[in-house]
C-alpha positions, -999 to 999 in steps of 0.1 A, spaced: -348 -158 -289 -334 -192 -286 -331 -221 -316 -356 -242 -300 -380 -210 -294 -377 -200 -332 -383 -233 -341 -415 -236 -320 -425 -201 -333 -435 -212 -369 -471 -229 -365 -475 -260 -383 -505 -276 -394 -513 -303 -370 -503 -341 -382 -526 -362 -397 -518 -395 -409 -495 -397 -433 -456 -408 -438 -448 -372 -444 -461 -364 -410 -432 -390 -392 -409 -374 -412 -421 -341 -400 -423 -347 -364 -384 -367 -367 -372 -334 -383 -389 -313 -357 -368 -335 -332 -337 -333 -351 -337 -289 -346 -341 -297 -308 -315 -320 -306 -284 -294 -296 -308 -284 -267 -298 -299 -229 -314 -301 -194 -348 -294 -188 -349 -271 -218 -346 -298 -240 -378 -316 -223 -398 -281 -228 -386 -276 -261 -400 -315 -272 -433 -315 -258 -442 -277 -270 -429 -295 -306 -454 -326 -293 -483 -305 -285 -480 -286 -313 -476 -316 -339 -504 -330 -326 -525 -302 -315 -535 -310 -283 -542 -286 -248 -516 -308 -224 -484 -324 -224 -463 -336 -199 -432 -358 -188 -434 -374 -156 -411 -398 -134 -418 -421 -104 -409 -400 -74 -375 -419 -54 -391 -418 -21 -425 -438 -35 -431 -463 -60 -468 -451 -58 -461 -411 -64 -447 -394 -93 -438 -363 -103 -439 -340 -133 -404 -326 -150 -415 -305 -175 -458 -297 -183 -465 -274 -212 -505 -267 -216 -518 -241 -242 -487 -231 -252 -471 -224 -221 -452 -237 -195 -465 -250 -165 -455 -254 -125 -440 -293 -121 -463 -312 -93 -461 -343 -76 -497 -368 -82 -506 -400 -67 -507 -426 -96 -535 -449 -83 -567 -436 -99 -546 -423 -131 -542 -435 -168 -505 -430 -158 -507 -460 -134 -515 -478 -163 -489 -467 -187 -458 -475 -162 -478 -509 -153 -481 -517 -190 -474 -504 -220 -491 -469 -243 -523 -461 -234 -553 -445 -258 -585 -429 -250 -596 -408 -274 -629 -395 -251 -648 -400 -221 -616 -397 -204 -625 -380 -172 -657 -401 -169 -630 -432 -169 -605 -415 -146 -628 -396 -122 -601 -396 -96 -576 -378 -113 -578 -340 -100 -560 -330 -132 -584 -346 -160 -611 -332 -142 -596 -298 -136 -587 -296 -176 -624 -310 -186 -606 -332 -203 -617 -359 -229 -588 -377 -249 -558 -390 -231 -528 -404 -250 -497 -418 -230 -464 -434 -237 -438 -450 -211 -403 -436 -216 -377 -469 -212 -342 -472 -201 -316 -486 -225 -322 -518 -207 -361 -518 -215 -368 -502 -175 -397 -479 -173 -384 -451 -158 -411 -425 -164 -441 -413 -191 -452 -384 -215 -486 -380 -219 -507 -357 -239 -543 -349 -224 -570 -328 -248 -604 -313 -244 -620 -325 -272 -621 -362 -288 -591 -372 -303 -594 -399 -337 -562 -424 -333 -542 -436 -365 -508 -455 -367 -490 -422 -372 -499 -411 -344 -487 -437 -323 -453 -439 -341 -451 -402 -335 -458 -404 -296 -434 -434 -296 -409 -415 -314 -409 -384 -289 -409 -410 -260 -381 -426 -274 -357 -397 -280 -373 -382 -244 -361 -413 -228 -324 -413 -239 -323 -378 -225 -337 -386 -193 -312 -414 -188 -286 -396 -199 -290 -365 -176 -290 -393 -151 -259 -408 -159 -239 -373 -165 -256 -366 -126 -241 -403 -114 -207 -394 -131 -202 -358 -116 -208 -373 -81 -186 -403 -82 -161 -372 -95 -165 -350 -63 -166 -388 -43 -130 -394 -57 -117 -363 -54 -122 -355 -16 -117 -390 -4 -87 -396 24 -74 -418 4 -49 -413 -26 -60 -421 -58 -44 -420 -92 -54 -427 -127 -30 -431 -155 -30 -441 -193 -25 -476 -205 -2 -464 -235 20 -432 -221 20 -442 -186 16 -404 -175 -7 -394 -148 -45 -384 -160 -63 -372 -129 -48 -377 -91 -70 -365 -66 -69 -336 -38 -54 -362 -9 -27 -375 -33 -16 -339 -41 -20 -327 -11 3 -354 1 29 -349 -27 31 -312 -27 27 -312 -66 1 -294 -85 -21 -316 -114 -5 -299 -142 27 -310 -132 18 -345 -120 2 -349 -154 38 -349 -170 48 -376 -149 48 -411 -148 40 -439 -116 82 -448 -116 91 -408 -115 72 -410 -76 85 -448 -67 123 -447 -71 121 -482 -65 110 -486 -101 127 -480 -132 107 -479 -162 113 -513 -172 106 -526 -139 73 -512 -138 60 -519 -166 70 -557 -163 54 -555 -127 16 -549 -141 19 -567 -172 -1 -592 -155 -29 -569 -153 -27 -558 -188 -25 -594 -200 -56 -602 -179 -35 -627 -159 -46 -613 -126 -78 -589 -118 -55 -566 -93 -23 -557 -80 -18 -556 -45 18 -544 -37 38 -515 -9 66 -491 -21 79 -462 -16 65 -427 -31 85 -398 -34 70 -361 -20 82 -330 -41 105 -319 -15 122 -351 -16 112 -367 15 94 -404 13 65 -419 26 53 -460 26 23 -467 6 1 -498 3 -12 -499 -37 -43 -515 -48 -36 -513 -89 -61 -525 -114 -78 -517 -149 -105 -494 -156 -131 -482 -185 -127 -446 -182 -144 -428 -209 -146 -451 -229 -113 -457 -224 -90 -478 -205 -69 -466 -179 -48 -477 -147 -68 -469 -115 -50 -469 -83 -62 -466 -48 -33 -458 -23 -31 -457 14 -6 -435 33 9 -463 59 47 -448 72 31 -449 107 23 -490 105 57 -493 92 76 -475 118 59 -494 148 64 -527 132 99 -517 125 101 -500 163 82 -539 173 111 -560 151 139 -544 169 124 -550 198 120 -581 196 155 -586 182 170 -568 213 150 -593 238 151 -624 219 187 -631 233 175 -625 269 139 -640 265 154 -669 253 175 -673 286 144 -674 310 122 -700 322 92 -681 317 73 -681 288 71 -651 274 47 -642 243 53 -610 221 22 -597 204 19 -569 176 -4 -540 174 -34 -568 158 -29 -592 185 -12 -614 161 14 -632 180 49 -621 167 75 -639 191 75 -668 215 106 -677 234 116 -716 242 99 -719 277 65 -706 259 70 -735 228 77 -760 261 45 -749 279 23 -748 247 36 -780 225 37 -754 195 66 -744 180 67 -704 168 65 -708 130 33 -725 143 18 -695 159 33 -666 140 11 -641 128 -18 -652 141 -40 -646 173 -27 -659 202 -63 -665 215 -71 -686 186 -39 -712 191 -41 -715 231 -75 -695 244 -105 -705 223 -125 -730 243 -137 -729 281 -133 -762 298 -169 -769 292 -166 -773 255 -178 -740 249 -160 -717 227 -144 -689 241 -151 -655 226 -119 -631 225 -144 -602 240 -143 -619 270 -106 -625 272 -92 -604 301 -56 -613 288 -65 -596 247 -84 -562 272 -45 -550 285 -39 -535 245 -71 -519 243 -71 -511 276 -38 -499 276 -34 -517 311 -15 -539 329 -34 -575 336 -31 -599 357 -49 -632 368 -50 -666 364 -71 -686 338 -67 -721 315 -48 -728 285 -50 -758 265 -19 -776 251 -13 -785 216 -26 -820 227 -55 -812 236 -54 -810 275 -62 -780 297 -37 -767 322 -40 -742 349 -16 -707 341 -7 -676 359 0 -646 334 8 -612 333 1 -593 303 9 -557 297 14 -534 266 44 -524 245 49 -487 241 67 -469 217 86 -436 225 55 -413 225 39 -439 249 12 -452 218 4 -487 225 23 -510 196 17 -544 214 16 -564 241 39 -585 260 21 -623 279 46 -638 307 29 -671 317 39 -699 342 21 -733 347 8 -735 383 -4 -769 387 30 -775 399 16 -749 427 -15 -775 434 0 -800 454 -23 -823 470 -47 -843 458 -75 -824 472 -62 -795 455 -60 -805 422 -95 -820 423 -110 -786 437 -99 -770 410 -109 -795 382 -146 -790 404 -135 -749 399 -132 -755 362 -164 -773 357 -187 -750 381 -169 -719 361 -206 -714 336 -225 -717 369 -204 -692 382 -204 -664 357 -240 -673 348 -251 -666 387 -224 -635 387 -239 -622 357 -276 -626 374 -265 -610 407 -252 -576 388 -282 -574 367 -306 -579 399 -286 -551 413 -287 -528 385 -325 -535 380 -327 -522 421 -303 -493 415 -323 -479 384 -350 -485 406 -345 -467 436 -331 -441 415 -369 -438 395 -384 -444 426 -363 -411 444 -367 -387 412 -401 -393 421 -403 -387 456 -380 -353 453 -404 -341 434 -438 -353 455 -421 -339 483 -411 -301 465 -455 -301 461 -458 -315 499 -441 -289 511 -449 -261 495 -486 -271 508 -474 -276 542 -461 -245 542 -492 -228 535 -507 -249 558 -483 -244 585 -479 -205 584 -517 -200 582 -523 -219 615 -491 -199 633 -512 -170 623 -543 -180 635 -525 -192 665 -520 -147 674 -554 -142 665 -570 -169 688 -548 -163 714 -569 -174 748 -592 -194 733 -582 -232 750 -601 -249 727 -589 -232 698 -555 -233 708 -555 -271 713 -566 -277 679 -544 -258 665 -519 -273 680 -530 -304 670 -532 -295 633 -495 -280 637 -483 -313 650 -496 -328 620 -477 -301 597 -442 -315 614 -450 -350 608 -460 -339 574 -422 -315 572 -407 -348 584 -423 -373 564 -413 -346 531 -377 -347 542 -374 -385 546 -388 -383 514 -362 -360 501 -333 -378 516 -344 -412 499 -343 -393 471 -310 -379 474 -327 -346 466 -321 -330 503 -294 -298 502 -266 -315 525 -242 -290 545 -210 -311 548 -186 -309 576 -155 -327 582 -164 -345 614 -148 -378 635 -179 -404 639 -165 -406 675 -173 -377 694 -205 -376 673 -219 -406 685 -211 -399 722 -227 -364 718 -258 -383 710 -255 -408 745 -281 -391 761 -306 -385 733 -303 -419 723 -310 -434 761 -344 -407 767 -356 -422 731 -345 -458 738 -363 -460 770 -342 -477 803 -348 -515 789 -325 -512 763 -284 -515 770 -266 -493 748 -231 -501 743 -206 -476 725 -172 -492 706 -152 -464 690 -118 -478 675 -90 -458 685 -70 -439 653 -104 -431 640 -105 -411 607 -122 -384 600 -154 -378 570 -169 -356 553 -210 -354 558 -238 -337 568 -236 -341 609 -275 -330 614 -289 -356 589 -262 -383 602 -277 -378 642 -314 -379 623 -300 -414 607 -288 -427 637 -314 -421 657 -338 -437 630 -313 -464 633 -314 -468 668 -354 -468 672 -361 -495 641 -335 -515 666 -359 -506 699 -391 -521 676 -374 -551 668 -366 -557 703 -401 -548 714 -382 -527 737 -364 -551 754 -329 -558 749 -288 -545 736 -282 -519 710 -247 -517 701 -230 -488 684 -198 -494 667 -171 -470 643 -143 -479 629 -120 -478 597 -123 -496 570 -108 -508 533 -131 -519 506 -110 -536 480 -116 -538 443 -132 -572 445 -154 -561 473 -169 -530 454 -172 -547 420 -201 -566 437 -219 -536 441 -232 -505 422 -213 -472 425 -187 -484 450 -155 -473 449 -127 -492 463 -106 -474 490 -107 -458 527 -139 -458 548 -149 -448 583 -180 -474 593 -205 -471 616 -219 -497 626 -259 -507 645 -262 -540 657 -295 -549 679 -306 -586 693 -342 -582 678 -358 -606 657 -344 -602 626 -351 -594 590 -363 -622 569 -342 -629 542 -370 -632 515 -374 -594 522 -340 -580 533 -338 -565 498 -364 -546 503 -362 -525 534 -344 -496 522 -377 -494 496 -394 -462 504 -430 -469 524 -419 -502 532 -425 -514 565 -427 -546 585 -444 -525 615 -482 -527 615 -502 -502 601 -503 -466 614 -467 -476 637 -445 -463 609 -438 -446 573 -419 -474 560 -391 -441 552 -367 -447 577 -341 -467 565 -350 -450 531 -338 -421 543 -309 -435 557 -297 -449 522 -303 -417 503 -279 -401 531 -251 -424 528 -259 -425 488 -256 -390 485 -228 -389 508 -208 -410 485 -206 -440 508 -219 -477 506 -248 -491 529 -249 -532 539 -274 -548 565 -270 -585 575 -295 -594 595 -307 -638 604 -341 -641 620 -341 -650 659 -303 -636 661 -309 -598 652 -297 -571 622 -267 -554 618 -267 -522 596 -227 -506 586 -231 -470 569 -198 -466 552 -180 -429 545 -153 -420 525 -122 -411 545 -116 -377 549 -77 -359 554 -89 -327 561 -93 -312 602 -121 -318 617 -146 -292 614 -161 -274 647 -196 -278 645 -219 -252 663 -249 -266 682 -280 -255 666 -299 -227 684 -326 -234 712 -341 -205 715 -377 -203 699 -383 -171 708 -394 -149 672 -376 -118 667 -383 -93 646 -378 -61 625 -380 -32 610 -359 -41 576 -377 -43 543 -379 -76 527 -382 -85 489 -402 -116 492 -402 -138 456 -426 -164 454 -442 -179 427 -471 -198 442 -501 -173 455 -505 -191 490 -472 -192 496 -464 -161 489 -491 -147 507 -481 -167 538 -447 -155 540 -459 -118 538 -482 -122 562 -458 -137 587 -433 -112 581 -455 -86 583 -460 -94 618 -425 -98 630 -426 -62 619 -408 -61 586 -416 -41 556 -428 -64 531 -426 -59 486 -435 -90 466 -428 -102 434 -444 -132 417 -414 -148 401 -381 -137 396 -384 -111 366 -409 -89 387 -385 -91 415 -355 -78 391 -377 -45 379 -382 -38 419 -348 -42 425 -343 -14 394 -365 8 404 -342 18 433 -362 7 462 -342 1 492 -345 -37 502 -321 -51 532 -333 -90 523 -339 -106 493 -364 -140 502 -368 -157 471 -376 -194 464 -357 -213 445 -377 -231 415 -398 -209 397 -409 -205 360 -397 -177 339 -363 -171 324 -349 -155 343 -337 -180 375 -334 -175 411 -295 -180 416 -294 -153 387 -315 -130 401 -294 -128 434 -263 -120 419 -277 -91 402 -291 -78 429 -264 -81 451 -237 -64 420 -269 -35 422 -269 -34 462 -235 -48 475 -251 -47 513 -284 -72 499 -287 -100 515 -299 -134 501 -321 -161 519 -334 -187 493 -360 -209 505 -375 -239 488 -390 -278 492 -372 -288 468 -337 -274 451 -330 -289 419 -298 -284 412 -299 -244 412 -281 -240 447 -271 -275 451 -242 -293 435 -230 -327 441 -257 -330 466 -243 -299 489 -255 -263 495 -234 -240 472 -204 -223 492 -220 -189 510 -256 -198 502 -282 -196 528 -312 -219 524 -345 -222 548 -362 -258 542 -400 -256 534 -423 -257 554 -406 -237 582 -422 -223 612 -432 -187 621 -400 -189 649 -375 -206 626 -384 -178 596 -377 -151 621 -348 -169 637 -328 -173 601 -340 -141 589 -322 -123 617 -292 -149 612 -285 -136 580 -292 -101 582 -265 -103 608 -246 -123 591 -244 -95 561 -244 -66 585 -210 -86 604 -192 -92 565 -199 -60 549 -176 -31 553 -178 -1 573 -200 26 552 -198 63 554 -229 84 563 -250 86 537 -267 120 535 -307 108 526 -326 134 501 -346 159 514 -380 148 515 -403 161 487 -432 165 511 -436 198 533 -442 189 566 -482 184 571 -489 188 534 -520 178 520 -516 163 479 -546 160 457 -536 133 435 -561 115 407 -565 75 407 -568 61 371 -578 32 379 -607 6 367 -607 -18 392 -630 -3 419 -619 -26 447 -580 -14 442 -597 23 443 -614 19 474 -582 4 487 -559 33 475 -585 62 486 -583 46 519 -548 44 520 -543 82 507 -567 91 534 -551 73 563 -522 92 554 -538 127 549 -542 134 512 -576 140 490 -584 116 462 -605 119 430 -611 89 410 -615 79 372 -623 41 358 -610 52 323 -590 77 305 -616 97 289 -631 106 323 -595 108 335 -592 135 315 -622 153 318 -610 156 355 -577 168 348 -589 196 325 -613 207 353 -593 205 384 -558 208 393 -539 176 408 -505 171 421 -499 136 415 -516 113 386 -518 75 399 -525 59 364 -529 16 360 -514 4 328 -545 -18 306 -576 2 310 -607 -3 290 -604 29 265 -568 30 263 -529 30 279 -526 45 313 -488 50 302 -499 70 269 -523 91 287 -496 94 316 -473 110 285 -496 133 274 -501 145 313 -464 151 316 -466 176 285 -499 195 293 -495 194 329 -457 194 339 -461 206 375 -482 170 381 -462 140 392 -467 111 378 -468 74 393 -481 41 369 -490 14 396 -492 -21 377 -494 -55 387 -480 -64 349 -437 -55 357 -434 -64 317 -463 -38 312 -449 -10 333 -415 -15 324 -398 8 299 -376 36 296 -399 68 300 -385 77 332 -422 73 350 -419 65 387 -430 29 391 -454 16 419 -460 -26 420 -487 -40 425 -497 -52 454 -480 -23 478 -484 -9 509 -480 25 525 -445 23 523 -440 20 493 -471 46 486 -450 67 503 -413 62 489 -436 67 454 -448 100 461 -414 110 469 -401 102 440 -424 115 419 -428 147 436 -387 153 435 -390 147 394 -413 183 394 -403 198 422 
């Protein structure tokens, strides 16, 4: 048992009101007095509550993170001690202790107080409260004592409370205070800087923290037997202690000096010191904060001989020539530069060069350094030149040329800059000249002002049509997912209604609208710069002459085409199929404006876009270009709307003669091309639009002419066909199914993986590309094709992300069909890439296939667990059709009844059935029946997956896979 717990183990009589009762209650507080911390707080109110005899006491604080909160530090009620809780203090008596001073109520407390959940949890009816004070008369907290029963009050009573609240108080604040101290220790000890504190009388060392020591290689029991001279051998004894008498005498509040300190191994390091006086402890002591700076003093001593070695040559030349140190601060000038600025050198030294010759515009306006293109070459650790205005030490403003580039030491850091200037008015010779550029000095706010406006318009309409085409990729990814749908239900009709006219023209109709639909979705898509490009290098040239005669049967015979292709034309990277798409958009917004009457001129050519030329626009890059040019003699764009035409749905046509996606389509393909798109265009004299691609070096690329023939081949290959959305899905099946294909289906991509593991052999993986689920498309193909080596892949989607596509292109070797497709182009690119991975795998030796499981003409009796009746009827049909016997069971109860009364090859058993697992009852089968195969057939892959060794069966099948079932599971018992 502790001191303070003996103490509080003796009862005492409860005070009264007497002077022997103070004395009591400040001997009481003189036994506690050795206690710390919280104990300490315990130990004074169980003394408090027991002087006095009440139920409650408590200490409280206001809570740091609200003035209107507080919160409990130490509660002791009858006897014991309580859980500390945070309160609100509105609606409290404590409220009004910490807003004024002690507070009595010797009953009807809780009638007073309703509000307070902890008066009216205790019943109680006498409250007595004190404030506790800082040393500086700052309420920092309470004690109260709360009682169930009416409480008389007397003067020695109140001294009492106000004696524990005293001595409560000072411990409070001093716990505070020992908390402050311990963290401005840790704060001083792992701080980058070095910092030393030494005694007034000895001299020697006290503390020095981690950096210092770190720094010196000495431990702090042997720095504490030195002294500040023993680590700067630039000071004796004497010297050092003459050096801060100043501080000791009170002449000066700090020392600010550099020396040298001395590491343990000998070698030396410059130090900046920041030495002044301290009460520490109590005491006083030398405090020193000290800065590691050898690396400032080698590059100004690497910038002094520099500047001695040129000053001899720089003082020779008729330029003026302007040294600057690692601040900017100007540290040479040579004669020509004190000529050309009026100032002589002690003039500038050491300070901003910017400040002396650079610091107003013309205008009168001040001239911040941010905007100083001569102060960006240190930061930018560039070369600069240009040409700006200086003004002399008179006061007048002459024109300059300059060059300013950085000084580097021998590790190439940056350690200043070096300014060679030259006065050009000498350059300005005429009269007309010189007052041009006095008119080029004035106009130079109206010129950044309207500069300035220019690149925030453009940024506003590149953030824009960015929004704008986020949006649009992923309208069209919906569009055509529905189109597809759409467009594969009505090829299917089209077989089914085959020689019905009238049907057959509707249909046709309705497909047409599909197309416009699939073409309206990729305009959408190329606006959007969301389209999967396929890249070849190609020469604009021979493109555009391959499109003559397409362009003249779509033009119509009143419009003169005219073809200028520039000989030594390079060659460019892009998409050849989407280019002919743009140009041919191109070429029929010229017919329009021409109203079909008039000359459309073709033009390609190479180009250079300098630096000033693409810092007008967004996302240009300066360099080699092949244009292409479309120049018509229509009408013209008017200028009030020229910046809008490459909006998507924007349109000058009337309504219902165009999508307003045209050019929009165009831009996202040059865009996403990496190129740069410009139309000029004057009303009455006709537009010009130039598509600009980035040269390419590479050979040109041969590109294949797509395929002509719509003729729909088909199969006998099985596909895996992975398609999140129902419709789709079901659509794709159906059409596959009648090009002849086996057909398995898996609803996303972690169904398709457990097919793919259950060992099914699958020639084509179809899978779209965005779908929900962990586990993503791109993913699942390579796991498949690790599994099965000869798999091949066929993604299909409206919309790619950036899963297959990167940088705007198809991934190297990945095969993509665009939704919607048509029944003709699905069979045309499935048999392309089934080739395609027939030609690149290699040759395979015969594989020798199981024996089947099944005797020829055998007849199974196999029990359907099932409790879906439809899916029964279904299966029983299917089992019939191909010659077996069927007895059915909705749940497992009856499932077994049947087993234990007939005998059955094969158990077909669905997972989730209303009395149980199909998979648990499948288990028990397998031990009290081992000659019967087992199958569990589940349209739940996570519910049927798992490692009992069951055959599996995915829902929805077909025969085929009925069939490859039953062979399995017959060959497990067989």
């Amino acid at each position: 048992m502790s001191d303070h717990e003996a103490a509080d183990a003796r009862p005492l009589p409860p005070i009264t009101d007497s002077e022997a009762d103070l004395r009591r209650a400040e001997a009481r507080l003189a036994s506690i007095a050795h206690i710390t911390g919280d104990d300490y707080l315990y130990a004074a109110l169980e003394a408090l509550a027991g002087d006095l005899g009440v139920s409650c006491a408590l200490v409280s604080v206001v809570d740091e993170r609200s003035l209107a909160r507080a919160r409990t530090v130490a509660v002791v009620q009858d006897g014991e001690r309580r859980p500390n809780f945070t309160y609100d203090l509105a609606g409290t008596p404590c409220a009004d202790i910490l807003a004024e001073a002690a507070c009595f109520h010797p009953r009807g407390v809780t009638a007073l107080y309703p509000q307070d959940e902890l008066l009216v949890a205790m019943r109680a009816e006498a409250y007595w409260g004190a404030p506790l004070r800082s040393a500086r008369g700052d309420a920092i907290g309470l004690v109260a004592l709360v009682h169930t029963a009416p409480m008389e009050e007397t003067p020695v009573l109140r001294q009492v409370l106000q004696l524990y609240a005293t001595r409560i108080g000072a411990h409070l604040e001093r716990t505070v205070s020992q908390s402050v101290n311990e963290r401005l220790g840790r704060i001083v000890e792992e701080s980058a800087s070095e910092v030393y504190i030494f005694d007034v009388a000895t001299y020697r060392f006290i503390l020095v923290n981690k950096g210092a020591r770190d720094n010196l290689g000495y431990t702090l029991d042997e720095l504490r037997l030195k002294t500040p001279w023993d680590l700067k051998p630039k000071f004796s004894r004497e010297d050092f202690i003459a050096y801060v008498d100043p501080l000791l005498s009170g002449a000066v509040p700090r020392l600010d000096f550099e020396t040298v300190h001395c590491r343990k191994d000998g070698t030396c390091y410059d130090v900046d010191v920041k030495l002044q006086l301290l009460d520490f402890g109590g005491e006083r002591v030398f405090f020193a904060a000290i800065q590691d700076v050898s690396s400032r003093k080698a590059a100004e001593e690497a910038l002094r001989q520099t500047t001695r070695r040129l000053n001899a040559i720089l003082n020779n030349t008729s330029m003026a020539v302007f040294m600057m140190d690692e601040r900017q601060h100007c540290a040479f000038m040579n004669e020509a530069a004190e000529k050309l600025t009026g100032f002589r050198f002690h003039e500038t030294q050491g300070r901003p060069l910017h400040d002396v010759i650079h610091h107003t515009y013309p205008d009168g306006r001040p001239f911040p350094l941010c905007e100083c293109a001569i102060d960006r070459a240190f930061p930018d650790r560039s070369r600069v030149q240009g040409e700006d205005v200086f003004i002399h030490k008179d006061g007048h403003f002459y024109p300059v040329g300059y060059t300013a580039s950085p000084i580097r030491d021998e590790a190439g850091t940056p350690i200043g800059t070096v300014i060679e200037v030259r006065n050009i008015a000498e350059d300005l010779k005429s009269r007309e000249a010189l007052a041009s550029f006095h008119e080029l000095l004035h106009s130079k706010v109206d010129e950044a002002i309207a500069q300035r406006e220019k690149a925030e318009a453009e940024l506003r309409q590149s953030q824009k049509m960015e929004a704008v085409g986020k949006l649009t990729g992923g309208i069209a990814h919906d569009f055509n997912n529905l189109l597809q749908i759409i467009g594969g239900n009505l090829q299917l009709l089209q077989k089914d209604l085959a020689g019905n006219a009238k049907a057959e023209r509707r249909l046709d109709l309705a497909l047409t609208g599909v197309n416009r639909g699939a073409k309206l979705a990729a305009q959408l898509l190329a606006f959007g710069r969301r389209q999967p490009l396929a890249p070849k290098v190609v020469n604009l040239g021979r493109l555009v002459r391959g499109l003559d005669d397409l362009l003249r049967r779509a033009l119509g015979e009143s419009i003169e085409i005219e073809t200028v292709i520039s000989g030594g034309l390079w060659n460019t990277l892009v998409d050849p199929a989407q280019l002919e798409n743009a140009l041919l958009n191109l070429a029929i917004n010229a017919r329009d404006a021409m109203s079909g009457q008039g000359k459309l001129t073709i033009e390609s050519g190479n180009a250079y876009l300098d630096e000033k030329y693409a810092r007008q626009f967004e996302n240009v890059k300066p360099g080699q270009y092949v244009v292409l040019a479309v120049t018509d003699t229509g009408t013209g764009i008017p200028p009030e709307i020229i910046g809008q035409v490459f909006e998507p749905f924007f349109t000058t046509k009337p309504e219902g003669q165009g999508t307003g996606l045209g050019l929009s389509m165009v831009y996202g393909l040059v865009k996403q091309s990496g190129g740069h798109i410009q139309i000029y265009s004057e009303p009455g004299e006709g537009t010009t639009v130039r598509l600009y691609f980035p040269r390419d070096v590479s050979e040109e690329d041969v590109v294949a002419a797509p395929a002509t023939d719509g003729k729909a081949e088909g199969g006998s290959e099985t596909i895996l066909v992975v398609e999140d959305d129902e419709a789709v899905r079901t659509t794709a099946v159906e059409l596959l199914g009648e090009l002849g294909y086996r057909v398995l289906t898996a609803k996303d991509a972690d169904a398709a993986w457990a097919i793919v593991e259950s060992g099914l052999a699958i020639d084509l993986l179809f899978t779209d590309v965005v779908m929900p689920g962990k586990l993503r498309s791109p993913e699942l193909a390579r796991k498949a094709q690790i599994r099965m080596p000869h798999l091949a892949v066929l993604f299909t989607s409206g919309y790619t992300q950036n899963a297959i596509v990167h940088g705007g292109r198809l991934d190297e070797g990945v095969e993509l069909l665009s939704k919607p497709y048509t029944r003709e182009e699905l069979a045309q690119k499935v048999r392309q890439v089934l080739a395609r991975s027939r030609r690149d795998r290699p040759a395979e030796a015969p594989r020798n296939e199981p024996a089947s499981a099944l005797a020829a003409g055998e007849r199974l009796s196999l029990l359907l667990l099932e409790d879906e009746a439809l899916v029964r009827m279904a299966l029983v049909d299917m089992l019939e059709d191909l010659g077996h016997s069927s007895a059915e069971a909705g749940k497992v109860a009856e499932a077994r009844q049947k087993m234990a009364s007939a005998r059955f090859d094969v158990l077909i058993a669905d997972v989730n059935l209303p009395d149980g697992s199909g998979k648990d009852f499948a288990a028990e089968v397998r031990v009290s029946y081992p000659a019967t195969a087992v199958i569990i057939a589940s349209g739940d892959d996570s519910a049927a997956a798992g490692g009992d060794g069951f055959v599996q069966l995915p829902k929805p099948y077909d025969d085929h896979m009925l069939v490859e079932a039953l062979e399995r599971a017959l060959r497990q018992v067989r």
